[in-house]
MARBANU-488820 format. One record per residue (C-alpha): residue number from 0; residue in three letters; chain; x, y, z. Coordinates in nm, 3 decimals, always signed. Layout:
BEGIN
mivo, gukol, marfi, px, py, pz
NUM, ALA, A, X, Y, Z;
...
//
This chain:
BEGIN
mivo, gukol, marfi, px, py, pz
0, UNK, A, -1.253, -6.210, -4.955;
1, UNK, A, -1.032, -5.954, -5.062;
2, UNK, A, -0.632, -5.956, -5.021;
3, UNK, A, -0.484, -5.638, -4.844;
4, UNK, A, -0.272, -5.440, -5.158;
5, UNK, A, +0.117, -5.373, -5.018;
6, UNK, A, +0.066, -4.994, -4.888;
7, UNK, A, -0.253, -5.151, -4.631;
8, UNK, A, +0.020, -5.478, -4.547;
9, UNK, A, +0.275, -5.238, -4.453;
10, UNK, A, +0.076, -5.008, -4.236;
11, UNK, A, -0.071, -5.321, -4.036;
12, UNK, A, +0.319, -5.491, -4.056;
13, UNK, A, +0.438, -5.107, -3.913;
14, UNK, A, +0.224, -5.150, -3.563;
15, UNK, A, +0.424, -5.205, -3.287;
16, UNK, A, +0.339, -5.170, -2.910;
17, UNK, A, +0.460, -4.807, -2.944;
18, UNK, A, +0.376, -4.725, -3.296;
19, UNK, A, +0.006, -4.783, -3.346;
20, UNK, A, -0.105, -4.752, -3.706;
21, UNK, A, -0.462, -4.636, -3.660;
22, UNK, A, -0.621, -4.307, -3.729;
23, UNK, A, -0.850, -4.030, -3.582;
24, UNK, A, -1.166, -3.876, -3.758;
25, UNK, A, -1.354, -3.643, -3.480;
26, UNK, A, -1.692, -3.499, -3.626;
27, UNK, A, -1.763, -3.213, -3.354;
28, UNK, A, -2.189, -3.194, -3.307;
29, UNK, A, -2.351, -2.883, -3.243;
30, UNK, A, -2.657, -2.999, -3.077;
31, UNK, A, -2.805, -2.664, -2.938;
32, UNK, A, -3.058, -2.635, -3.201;
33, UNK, A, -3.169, -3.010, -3.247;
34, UNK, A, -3.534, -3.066, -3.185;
35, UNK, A, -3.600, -3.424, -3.262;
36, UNK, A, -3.866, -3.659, -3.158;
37, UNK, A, -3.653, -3.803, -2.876;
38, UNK, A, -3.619, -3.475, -2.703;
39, UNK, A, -3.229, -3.437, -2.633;
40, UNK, A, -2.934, -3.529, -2.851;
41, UNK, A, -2.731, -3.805, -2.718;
42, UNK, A, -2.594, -4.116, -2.789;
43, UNK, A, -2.886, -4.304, -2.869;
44, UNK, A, -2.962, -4.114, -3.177;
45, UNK, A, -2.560, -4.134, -3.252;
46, UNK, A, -2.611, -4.553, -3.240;
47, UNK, A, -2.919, -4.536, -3.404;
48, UNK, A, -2.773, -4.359, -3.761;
49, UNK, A, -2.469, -4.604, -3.733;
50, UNK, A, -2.696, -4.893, -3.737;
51, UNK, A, -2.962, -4.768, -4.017;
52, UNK, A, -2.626, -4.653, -4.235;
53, UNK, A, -2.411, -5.011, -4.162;
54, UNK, A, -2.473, -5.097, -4.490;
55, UNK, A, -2.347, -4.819, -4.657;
56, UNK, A, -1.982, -4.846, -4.434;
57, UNK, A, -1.837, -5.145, -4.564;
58, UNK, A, -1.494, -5.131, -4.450;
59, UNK, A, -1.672, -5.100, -4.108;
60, UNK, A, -1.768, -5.511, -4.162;
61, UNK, A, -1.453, -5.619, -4.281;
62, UNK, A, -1.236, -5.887, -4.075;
63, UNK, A, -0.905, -5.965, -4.094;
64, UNK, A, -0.755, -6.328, -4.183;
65, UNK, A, -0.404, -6.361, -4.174;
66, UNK, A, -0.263, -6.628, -4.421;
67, UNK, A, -0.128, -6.992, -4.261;
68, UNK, A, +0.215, -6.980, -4.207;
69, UNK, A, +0.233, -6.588, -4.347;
70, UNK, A, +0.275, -6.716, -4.717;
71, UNK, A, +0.104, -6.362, -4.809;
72, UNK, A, -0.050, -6.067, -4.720;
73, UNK, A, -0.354, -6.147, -4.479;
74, UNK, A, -0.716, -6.069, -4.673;
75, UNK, A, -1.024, -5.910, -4.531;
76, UNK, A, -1.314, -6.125, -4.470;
77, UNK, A, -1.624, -5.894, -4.593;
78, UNK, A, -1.972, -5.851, -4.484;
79, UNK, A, -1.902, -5.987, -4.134;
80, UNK, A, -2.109, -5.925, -3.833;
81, UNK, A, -2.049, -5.582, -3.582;
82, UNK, A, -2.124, -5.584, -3.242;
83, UNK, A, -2.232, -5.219, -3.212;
84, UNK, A, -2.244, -5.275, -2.813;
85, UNK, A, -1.828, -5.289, -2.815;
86, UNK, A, -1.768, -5.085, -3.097;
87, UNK, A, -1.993, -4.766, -3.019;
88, UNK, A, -1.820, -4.616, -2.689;
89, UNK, A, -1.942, -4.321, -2.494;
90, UNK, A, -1.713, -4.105, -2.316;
91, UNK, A, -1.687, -3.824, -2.104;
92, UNK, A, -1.524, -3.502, -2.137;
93, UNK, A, -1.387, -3.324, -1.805;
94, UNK, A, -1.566, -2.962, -1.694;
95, UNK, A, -1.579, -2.738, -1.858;
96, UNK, A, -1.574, -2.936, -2.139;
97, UNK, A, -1.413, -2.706, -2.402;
98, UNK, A, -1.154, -2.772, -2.703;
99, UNK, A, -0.869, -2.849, -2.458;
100, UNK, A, -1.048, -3.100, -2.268;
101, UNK, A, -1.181, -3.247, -2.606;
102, UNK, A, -0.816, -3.295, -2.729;
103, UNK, A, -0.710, -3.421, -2.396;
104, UNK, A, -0.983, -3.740, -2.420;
105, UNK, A, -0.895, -3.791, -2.766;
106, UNK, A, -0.521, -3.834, -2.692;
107, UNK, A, -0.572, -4.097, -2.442;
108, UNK, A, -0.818, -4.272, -2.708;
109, UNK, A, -0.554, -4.277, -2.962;
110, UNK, A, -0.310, -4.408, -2.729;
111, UNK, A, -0.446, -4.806, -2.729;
112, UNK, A, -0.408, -5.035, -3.045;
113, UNK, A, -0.696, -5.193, -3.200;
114, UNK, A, -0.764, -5.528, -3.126;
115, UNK, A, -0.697, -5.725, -3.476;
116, UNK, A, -0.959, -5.955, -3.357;
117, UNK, A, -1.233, -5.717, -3.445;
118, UNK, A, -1.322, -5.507, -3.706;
119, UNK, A, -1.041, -5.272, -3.671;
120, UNK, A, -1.226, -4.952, -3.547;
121, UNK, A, -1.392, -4.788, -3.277;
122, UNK, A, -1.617, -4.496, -3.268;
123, UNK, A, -1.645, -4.305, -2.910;
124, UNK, A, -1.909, -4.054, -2.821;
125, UNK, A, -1.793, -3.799, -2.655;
126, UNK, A, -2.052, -3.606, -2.378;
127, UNK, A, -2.063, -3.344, -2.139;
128, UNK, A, -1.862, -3.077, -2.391;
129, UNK, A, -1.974, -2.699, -2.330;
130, UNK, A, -2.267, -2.522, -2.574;
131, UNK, A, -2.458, -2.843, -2.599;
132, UNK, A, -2.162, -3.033, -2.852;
133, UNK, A, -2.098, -3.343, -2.863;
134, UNK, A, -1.805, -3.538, -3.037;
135, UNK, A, -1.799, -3.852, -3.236;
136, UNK, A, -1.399, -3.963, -3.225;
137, UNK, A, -1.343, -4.238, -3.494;
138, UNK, A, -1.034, -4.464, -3.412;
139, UNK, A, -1.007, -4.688, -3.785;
140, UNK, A, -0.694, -4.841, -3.876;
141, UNK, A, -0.483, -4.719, -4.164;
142, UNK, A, -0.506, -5.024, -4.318;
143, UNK, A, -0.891, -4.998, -4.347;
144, UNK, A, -0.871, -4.644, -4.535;
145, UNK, A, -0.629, -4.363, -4.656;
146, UNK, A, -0.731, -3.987, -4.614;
147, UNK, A, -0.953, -3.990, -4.915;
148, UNK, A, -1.129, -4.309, -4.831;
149, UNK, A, -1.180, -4.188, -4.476;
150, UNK, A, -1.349, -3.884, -4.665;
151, UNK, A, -1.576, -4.069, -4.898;
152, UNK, A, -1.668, -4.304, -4.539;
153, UNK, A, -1.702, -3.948, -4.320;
154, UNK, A, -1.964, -3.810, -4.609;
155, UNK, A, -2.153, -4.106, -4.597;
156, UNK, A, -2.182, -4.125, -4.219;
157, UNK, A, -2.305, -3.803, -4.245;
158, UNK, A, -2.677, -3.675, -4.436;
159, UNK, A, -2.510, -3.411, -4.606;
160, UNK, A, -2.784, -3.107, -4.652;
161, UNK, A, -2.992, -3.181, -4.985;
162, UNK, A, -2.846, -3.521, -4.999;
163, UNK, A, -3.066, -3.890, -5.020;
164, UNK, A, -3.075, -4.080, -4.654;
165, UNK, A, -3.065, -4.396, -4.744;
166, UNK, A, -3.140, -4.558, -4.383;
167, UNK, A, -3.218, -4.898, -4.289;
168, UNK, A, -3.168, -5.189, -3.996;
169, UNK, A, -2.995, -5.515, -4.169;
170, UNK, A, -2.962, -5.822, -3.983;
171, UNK, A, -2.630, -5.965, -3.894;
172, UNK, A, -2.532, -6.236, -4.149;
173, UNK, A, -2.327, -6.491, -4.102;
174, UNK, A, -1.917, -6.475, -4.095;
175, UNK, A, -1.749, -6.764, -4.179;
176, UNK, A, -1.370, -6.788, -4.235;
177, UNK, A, -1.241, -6.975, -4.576;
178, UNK, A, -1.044, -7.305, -4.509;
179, UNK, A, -0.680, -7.305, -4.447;
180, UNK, A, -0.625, -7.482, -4.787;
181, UNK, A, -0.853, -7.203, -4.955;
182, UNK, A, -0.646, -6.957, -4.840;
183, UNK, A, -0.318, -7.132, -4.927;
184, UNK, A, -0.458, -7.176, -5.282;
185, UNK, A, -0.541, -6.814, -5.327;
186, UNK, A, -0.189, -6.726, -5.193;
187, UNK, A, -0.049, -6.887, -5.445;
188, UNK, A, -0.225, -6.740, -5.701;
189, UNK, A, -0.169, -6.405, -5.612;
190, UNK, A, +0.272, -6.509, -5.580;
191, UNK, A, +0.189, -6.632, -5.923;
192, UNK, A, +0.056, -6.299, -6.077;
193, UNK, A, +0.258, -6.097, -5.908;
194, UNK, A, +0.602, -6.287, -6.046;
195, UNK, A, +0.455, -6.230, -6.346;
196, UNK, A, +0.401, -5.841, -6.294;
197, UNK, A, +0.783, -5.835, -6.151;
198, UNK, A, +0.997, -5.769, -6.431;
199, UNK, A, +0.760, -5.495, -6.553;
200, UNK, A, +0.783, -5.366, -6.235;
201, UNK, A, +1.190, -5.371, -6.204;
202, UNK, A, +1.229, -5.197, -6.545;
203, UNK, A, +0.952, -4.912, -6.453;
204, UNK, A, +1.174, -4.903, -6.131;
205, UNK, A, +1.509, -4.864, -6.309;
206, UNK, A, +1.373, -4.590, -6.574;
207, UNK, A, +1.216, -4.422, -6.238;
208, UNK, A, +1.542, -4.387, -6.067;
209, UNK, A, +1.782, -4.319, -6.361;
210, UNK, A, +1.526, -4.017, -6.490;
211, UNK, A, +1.548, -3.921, -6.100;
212, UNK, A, +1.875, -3.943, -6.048;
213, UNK, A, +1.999, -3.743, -6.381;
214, UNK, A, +1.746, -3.444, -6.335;
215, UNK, A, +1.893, -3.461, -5.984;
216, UNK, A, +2.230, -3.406, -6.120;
217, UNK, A, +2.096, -3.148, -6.314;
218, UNK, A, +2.005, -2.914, -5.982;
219, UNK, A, +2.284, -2.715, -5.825;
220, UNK, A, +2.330, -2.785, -5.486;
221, UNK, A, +2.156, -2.508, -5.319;
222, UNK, A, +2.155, -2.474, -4.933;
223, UNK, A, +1.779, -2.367, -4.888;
224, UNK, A, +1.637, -2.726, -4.961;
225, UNK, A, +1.702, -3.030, -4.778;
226, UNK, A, +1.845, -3.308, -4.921;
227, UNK, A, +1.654, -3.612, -4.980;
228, UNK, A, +1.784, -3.932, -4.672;
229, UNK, A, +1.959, -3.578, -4.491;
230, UNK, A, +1.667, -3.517, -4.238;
231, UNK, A, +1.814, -3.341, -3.963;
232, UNK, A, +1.774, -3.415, -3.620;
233, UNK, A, +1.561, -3.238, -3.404;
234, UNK, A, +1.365, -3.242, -3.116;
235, UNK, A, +1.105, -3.400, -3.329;
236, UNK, A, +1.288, -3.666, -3.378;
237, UNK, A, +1.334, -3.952, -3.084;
238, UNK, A, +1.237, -4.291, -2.992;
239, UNK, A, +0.838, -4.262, -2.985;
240, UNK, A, +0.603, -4.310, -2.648;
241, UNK, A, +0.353, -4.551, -2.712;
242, UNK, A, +0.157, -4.215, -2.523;
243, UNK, A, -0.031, -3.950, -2.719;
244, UNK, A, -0.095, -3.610, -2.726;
245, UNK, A, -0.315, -3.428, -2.941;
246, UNK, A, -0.429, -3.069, -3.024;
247, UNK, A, -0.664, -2.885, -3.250;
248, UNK, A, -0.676, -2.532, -3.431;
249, UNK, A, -0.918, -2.360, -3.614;
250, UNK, A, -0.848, -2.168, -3.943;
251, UNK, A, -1.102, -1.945, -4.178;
252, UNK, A, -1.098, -2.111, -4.520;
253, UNK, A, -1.166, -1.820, -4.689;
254, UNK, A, -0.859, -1.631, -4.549;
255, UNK, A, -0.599, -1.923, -4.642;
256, UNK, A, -0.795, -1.892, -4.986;
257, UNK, A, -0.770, -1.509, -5.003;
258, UNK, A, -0.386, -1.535, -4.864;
259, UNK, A, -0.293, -1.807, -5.138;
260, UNK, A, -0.485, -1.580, -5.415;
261, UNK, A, -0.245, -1.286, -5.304;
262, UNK, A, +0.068, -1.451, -5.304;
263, UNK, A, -0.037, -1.623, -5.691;
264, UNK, A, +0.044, -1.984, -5.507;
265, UNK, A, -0.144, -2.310, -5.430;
266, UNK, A, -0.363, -2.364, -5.138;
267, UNK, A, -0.156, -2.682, -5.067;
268, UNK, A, +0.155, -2.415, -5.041;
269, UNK, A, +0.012, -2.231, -4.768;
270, UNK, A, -0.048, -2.484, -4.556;
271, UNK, A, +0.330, -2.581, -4.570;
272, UNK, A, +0.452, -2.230, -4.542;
273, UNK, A, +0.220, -2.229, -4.236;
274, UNK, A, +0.373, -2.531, -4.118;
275, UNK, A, +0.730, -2.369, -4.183;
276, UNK, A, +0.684, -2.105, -3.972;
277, UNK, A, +0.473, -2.280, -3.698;
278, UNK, A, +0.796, -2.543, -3.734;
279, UNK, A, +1.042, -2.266, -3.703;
280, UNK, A, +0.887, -2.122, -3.422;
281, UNK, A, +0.908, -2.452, -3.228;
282, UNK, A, +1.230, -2.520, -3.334;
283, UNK, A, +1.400, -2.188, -3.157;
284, UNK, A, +1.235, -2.270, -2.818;
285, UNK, A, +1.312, -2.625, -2.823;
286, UNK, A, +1.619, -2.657, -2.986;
287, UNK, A, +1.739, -2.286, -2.959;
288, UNK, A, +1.813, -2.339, -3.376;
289, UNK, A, +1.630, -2.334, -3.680;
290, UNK, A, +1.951, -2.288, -3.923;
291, UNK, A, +1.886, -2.541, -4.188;
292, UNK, A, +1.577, -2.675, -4.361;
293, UNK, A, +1.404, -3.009, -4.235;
294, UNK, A, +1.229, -3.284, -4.455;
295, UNK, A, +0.843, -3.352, -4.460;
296, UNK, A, +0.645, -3.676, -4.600;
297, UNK, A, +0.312, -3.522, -4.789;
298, UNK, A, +0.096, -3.799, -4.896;
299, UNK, A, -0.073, -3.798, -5.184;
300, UNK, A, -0.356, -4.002, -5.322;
301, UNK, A, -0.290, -4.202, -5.621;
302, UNK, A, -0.690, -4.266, -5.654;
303, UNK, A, -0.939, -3.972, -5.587;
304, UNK, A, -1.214, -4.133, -5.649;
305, UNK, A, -1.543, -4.022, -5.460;
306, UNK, A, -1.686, -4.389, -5.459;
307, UNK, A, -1.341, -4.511, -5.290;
308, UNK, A, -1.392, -4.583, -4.910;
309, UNK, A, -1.169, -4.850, -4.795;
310, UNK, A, -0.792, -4.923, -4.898;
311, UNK, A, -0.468, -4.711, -4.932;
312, UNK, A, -0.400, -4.585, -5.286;
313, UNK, A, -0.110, -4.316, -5.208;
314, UNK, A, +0.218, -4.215, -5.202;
315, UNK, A, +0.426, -3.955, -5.074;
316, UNK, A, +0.592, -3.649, -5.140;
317, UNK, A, +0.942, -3.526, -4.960;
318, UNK, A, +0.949, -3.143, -4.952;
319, UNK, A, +1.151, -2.959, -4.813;
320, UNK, A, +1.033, -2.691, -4.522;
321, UNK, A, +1.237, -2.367, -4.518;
322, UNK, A, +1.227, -2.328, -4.142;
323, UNK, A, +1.571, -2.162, -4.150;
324, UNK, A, +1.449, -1.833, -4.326;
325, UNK, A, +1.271, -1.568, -4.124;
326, UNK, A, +1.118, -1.372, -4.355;
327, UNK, A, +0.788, -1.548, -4.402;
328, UNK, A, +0.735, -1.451, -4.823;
329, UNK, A, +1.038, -1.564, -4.848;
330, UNK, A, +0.963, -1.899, -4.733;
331, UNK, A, +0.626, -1.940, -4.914;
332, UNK, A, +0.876, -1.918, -5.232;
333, UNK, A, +1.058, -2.120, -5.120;
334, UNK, A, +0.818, -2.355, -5.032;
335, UNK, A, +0.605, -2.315, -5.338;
336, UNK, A, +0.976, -2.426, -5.501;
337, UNK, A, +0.992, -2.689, -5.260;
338, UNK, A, +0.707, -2.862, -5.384;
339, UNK, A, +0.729, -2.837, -5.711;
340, UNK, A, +1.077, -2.994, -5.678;
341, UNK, A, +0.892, -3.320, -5.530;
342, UNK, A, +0.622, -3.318, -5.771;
343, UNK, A, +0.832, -3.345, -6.026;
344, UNK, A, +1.073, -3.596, -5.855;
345, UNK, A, +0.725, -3.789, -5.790;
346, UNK, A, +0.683, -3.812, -6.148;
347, UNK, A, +0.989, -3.905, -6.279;
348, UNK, A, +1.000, -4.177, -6.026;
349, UNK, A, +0.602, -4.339, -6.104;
350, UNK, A, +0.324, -4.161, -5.887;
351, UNK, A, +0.232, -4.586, -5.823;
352, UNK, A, +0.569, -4.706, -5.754;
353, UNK, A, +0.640, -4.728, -5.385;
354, UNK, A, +0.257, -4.896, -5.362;
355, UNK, A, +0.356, -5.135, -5.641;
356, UNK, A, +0.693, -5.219, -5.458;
357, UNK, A, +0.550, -5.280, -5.161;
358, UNK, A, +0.341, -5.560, -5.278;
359, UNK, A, +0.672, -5.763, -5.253;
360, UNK, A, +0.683, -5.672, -4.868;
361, UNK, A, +0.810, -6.026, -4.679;
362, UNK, A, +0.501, -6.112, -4.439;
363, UNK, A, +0.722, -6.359, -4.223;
364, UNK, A, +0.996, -6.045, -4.177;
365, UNK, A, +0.853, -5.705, -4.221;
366, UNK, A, +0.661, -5.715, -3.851;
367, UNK, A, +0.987, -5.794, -3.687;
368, UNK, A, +1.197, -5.553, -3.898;
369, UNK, A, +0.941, -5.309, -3.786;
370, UNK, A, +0.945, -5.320, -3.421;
371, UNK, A, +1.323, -5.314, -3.410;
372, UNK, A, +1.329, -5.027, -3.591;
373, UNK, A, +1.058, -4.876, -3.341;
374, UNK, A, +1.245, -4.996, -3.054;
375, UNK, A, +1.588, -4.824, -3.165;
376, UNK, A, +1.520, -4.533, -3.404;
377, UNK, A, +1.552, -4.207, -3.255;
378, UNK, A, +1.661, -4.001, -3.602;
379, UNK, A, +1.449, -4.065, -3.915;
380, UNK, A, +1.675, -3.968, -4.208;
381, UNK, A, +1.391, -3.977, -4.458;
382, UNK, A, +1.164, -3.705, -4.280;
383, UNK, A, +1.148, -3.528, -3.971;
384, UNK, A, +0.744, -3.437, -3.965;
385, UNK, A, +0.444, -3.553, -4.173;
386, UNK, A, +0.164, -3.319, -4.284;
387, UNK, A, -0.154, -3.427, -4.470;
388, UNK, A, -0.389, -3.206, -4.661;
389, UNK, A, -0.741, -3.347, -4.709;
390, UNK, A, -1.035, -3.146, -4.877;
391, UNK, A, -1.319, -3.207, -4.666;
392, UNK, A, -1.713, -3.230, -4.725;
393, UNK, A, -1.796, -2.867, -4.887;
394, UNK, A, -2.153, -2.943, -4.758;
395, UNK, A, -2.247, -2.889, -4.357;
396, UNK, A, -2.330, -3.270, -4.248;
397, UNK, A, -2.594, -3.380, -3.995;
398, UNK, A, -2.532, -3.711, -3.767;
399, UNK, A, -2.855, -3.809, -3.620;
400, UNK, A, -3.059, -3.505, -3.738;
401, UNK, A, -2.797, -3.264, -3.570;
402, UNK, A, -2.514, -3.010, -3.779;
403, UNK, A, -2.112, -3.130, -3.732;
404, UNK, A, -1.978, -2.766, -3.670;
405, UNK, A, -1.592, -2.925, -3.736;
406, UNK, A, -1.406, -3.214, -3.852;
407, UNK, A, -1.054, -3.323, -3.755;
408, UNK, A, -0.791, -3.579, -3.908;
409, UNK, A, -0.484, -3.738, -3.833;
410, UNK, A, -0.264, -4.040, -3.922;
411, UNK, A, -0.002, -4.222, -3.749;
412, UNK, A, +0.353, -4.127, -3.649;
413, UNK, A, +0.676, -4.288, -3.773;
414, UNK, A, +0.945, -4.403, -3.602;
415, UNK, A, +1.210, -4.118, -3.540;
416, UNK, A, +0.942, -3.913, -3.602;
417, UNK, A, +0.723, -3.747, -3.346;
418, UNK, A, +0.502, -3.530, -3.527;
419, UNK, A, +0.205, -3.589, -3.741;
420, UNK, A, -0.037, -3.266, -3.857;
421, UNK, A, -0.332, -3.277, -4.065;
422, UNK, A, -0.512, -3.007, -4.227;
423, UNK, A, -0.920, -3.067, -4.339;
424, UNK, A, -1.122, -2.812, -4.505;
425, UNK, A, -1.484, -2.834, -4.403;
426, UNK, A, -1.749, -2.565, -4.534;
427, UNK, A, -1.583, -2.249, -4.422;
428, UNK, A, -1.310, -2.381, -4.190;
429, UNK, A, -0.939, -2.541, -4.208;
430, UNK, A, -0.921, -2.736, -3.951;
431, UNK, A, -0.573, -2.867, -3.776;
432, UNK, A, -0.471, -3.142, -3.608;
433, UNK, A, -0.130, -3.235, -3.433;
434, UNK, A, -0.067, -3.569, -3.316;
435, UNK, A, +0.275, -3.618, -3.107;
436, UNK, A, +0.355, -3.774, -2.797;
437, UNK, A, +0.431, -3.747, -2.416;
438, UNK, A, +0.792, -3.665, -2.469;
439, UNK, A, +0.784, -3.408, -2.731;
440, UNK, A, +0.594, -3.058, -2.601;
441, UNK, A, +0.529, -2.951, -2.263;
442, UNK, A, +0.210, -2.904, -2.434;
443, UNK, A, +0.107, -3.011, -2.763;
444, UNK, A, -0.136, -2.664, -2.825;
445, UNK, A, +0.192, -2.514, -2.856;
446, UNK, A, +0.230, -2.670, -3.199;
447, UNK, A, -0.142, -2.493, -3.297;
448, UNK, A, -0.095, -2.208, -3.138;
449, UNK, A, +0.248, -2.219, -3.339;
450, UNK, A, +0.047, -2.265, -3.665;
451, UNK, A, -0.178, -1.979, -3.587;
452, UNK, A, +0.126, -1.756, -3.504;
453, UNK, A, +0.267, -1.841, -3.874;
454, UNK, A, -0.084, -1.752, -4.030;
455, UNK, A, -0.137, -1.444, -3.850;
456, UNK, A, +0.240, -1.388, -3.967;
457, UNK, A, +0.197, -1.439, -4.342;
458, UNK, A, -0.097, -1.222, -4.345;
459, UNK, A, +0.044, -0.923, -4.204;
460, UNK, A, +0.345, -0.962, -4.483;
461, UNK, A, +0.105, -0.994, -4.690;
462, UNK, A, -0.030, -0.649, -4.561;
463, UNK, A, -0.389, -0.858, -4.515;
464, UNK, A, -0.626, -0.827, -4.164;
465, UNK, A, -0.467, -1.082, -3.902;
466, UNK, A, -0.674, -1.362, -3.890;
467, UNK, A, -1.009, -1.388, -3.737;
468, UNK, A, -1.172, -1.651, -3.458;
469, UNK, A, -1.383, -1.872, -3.665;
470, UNK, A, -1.716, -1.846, -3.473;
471, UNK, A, -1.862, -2.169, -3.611;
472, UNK, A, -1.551, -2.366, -3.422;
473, UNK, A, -1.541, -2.453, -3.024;
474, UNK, A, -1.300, -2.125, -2.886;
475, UNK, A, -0.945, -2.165, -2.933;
476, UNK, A, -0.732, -2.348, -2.635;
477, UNK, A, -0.424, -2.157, -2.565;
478, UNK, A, -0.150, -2.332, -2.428;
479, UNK, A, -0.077, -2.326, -2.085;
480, UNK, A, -0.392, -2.244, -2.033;
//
């Protein structure tokens, strides 16, 4: 047994009927050169490498076991059984089977819950996609895995090229769940430690927020970066549709590299000035202004270990986006400022903090404090948008003897908050992802397209080439189209 920590108890508490807390890996197969003893790719040789890998996905068997009379966070029951026949899906992807119709299949995927009953994940595999691809679309819950755990899972899924495939069929073994009174007793061993750990926790907190709150004082007031609990509205920002819409983009790793190099900033502040502009873009056609700058969440992993595949060990920056300014250098600057602002703030405060804090999270009231706030919030003053970073496998991966040409990410949205966009970097690509819902865009490739726009943008300020089609990613899907 193994008690959720507070981060993984708060994204399971955060679910509600229209804000589902699970997230997306897709692993995009290029099958056209596969020539394995079963003839054809196809699903068969998808289940086949699930089963002969089970053992090596152990988050995959966990259960969840939710604490008599919610005295505590509930705990996962480990090494349980998996059905493979419910859990391993196939699906089909509408003619002709491109990017668009990919996304399109993935949104309506993401738009069920889990059921908590389970093992909280589902894997679909997606057929009939153009150029002999195929798609595996992973649905795991949050609470299973943060963005680097997902990674670590993802790479061993995967026979990365030159790596050991450790394969084999295991048995089911029995699953049986602890006593009531077991679980009581462990419940109140865990309350005991953890009033122990409280005092050392509310004097870290107070040191946190004074050091915060005098360097703070310390910064003039300066018009080009948001203030922190200011987010302002936008069309973002609404009560969320339990509907989703996704959308994917394709970006040459080597040209974000070369455009980050030129500029002297980080790769991570490329991505946001990317996002600024994309952002800015969709701002003026929705809203008709983009006068003032808006507030993003960044998580950030608190553990980076690459043996870490289950649990959420992260926090979160707030940086500023400088989708008021037009002149795209001008907002890398300021976004490179941006985020060194919340870096530092993120320090000051205690990197582990918020994750230590929310180990005090009420079980009996955070799950209906949670779906009021779903129900009613249409303005989220912490952030208006969320964008994720995650450095993918460097390595090309294989599933069931055939290459994954792409990989895409995304986590959940908030309440008020209608827009969710992950970034992966896989071999020579940086993949994007946009997750929103049915009463945000006319079409969600708009947001993509957007993103490419702001690339293409930044390069020619930079005086570089405008960016090229990646020709190892399925062909771009304009919107409208």
């Amino acid at each position: 047994m193994k008690r959720l920590n507070g981060m993984d108890a708060m994204l399971l508490y955060s679910e509600t009927p229209n804000l589902h807390t699970h997230t997306l890996k897709i692993a995009v197969i290029d099958a056209s050169g596969y020539h394995g003893d079963e003839g054809r790719y196809g699903f068969e040789a998808f289940r086949r490498t699930v089963a002969r890998r089970l053992h090596l996905l152990e988050p995959l068997r966990y259960r969840l076991v939710d604490i008599p009379m919610r005295l505590h966070h509930p705990m996962w029951m480990k090494d349980c059984p998996v059905d493979l026949d419910y859990h391993l899906r196939r699906v089909r992807v509408p003619s002709p089977g491109g990017r668009r119709e990919l996304d399109e299949v993935i949104g309506e995927i993401a738009s069920t819950p889990l059921d908590r009953s389970r093992p909280l994940w589902e894997f679909y595999f997606a057929e009939g996609m153009a150029d002999d691809r195929f798609a595996l679309i992973g649905k795991v819950h949050h609470t299973l895995a943060d963005g680097v755990a997902s990674a670590n899972l993802l790479a061993r899924l995967m026979d990365l090229s030159g790596g050991p495939q450790d394969e084999r069929d295991e048995p089911p073994t029995p699953c049986d769940p602890p006593s009531s009174g077991q679980l009581l007793w462990e419940a109140q061993v865990d309350h005991l430690q953890n009033m122990a750990a409280l005092p050392h926790l509310m004097a870290d907190a107070a040191r946190g927020f004074t050091r915060l709150r005098k360097r703070s004082r310390e910064r003039r007031a300066d018009p080009d970066f948001a203030r922190p609990f200011h987010a302002p509205p936008t069309f973002l920002n609404h009560v969320v549709s339990p509907v989703r819409t996704f959308a994917t983009a394709t970006l040459s790793l080597a040209e974000v590299k070369e455009t980050g190099k030129h500029l002297a900033v980080t790769f991570n502040d490329v991505i946001l000035a990317v996002a600024a502009g994309g952002l800015r873009e969709l701002l003026l056609r929705y809203d008709g202004r983009a006068d003032r700058p808006i507030l993003a969440t960044v998580p950030i992993s608190t553990d980076r270990s690459a043996e870490r595949i289950t649990g959420n060990e992260i926090g979160g920056l707030m940086v500023s986006v400088p989708v008021h300014v037009d002149d795209p250098l001008e907002r890398v600057k300021l976004t490179s400022q941006a985020t060194k602002r919340a870096k530092e703030n993120n320090d000051l405060l205690g990197p582990t903090l918020q994750g230590r804090m929310l180990e005090y999270l009420p079980p009996p009231l955070a799950p209906a404090m949670f779906r009021v706030q779903s129900k009613h919030a249409d303005h989220n003053r912490l952030m208006n948008v969320a964008i994720s970073n995650v450095p993918g496998p460097k390595e090309r991966g294989h599933i069931g003897g055939a290459p994954v040409s792409e990989i895409y990410s995304v986590g959940v949205l908030s309440a008020g908050s209608a827009f969710n966009m992950t970034v992966w970097s896989y071999v020579d690509q940086v993949d994007i992802a946009v997750l929103s819902d049915d009463r945000t865009f006319a079409d969600t490739h708009e947001a993509t397209d957007a993103m490419v726009h702001a690339f293409d943008e930044l390069r020619t300020a930079c005086g570089l080439p405008r960016a090229c089609v990646v020709d190892t990613a399925m062909a771009p899907a304009a919107s409208g189209s």
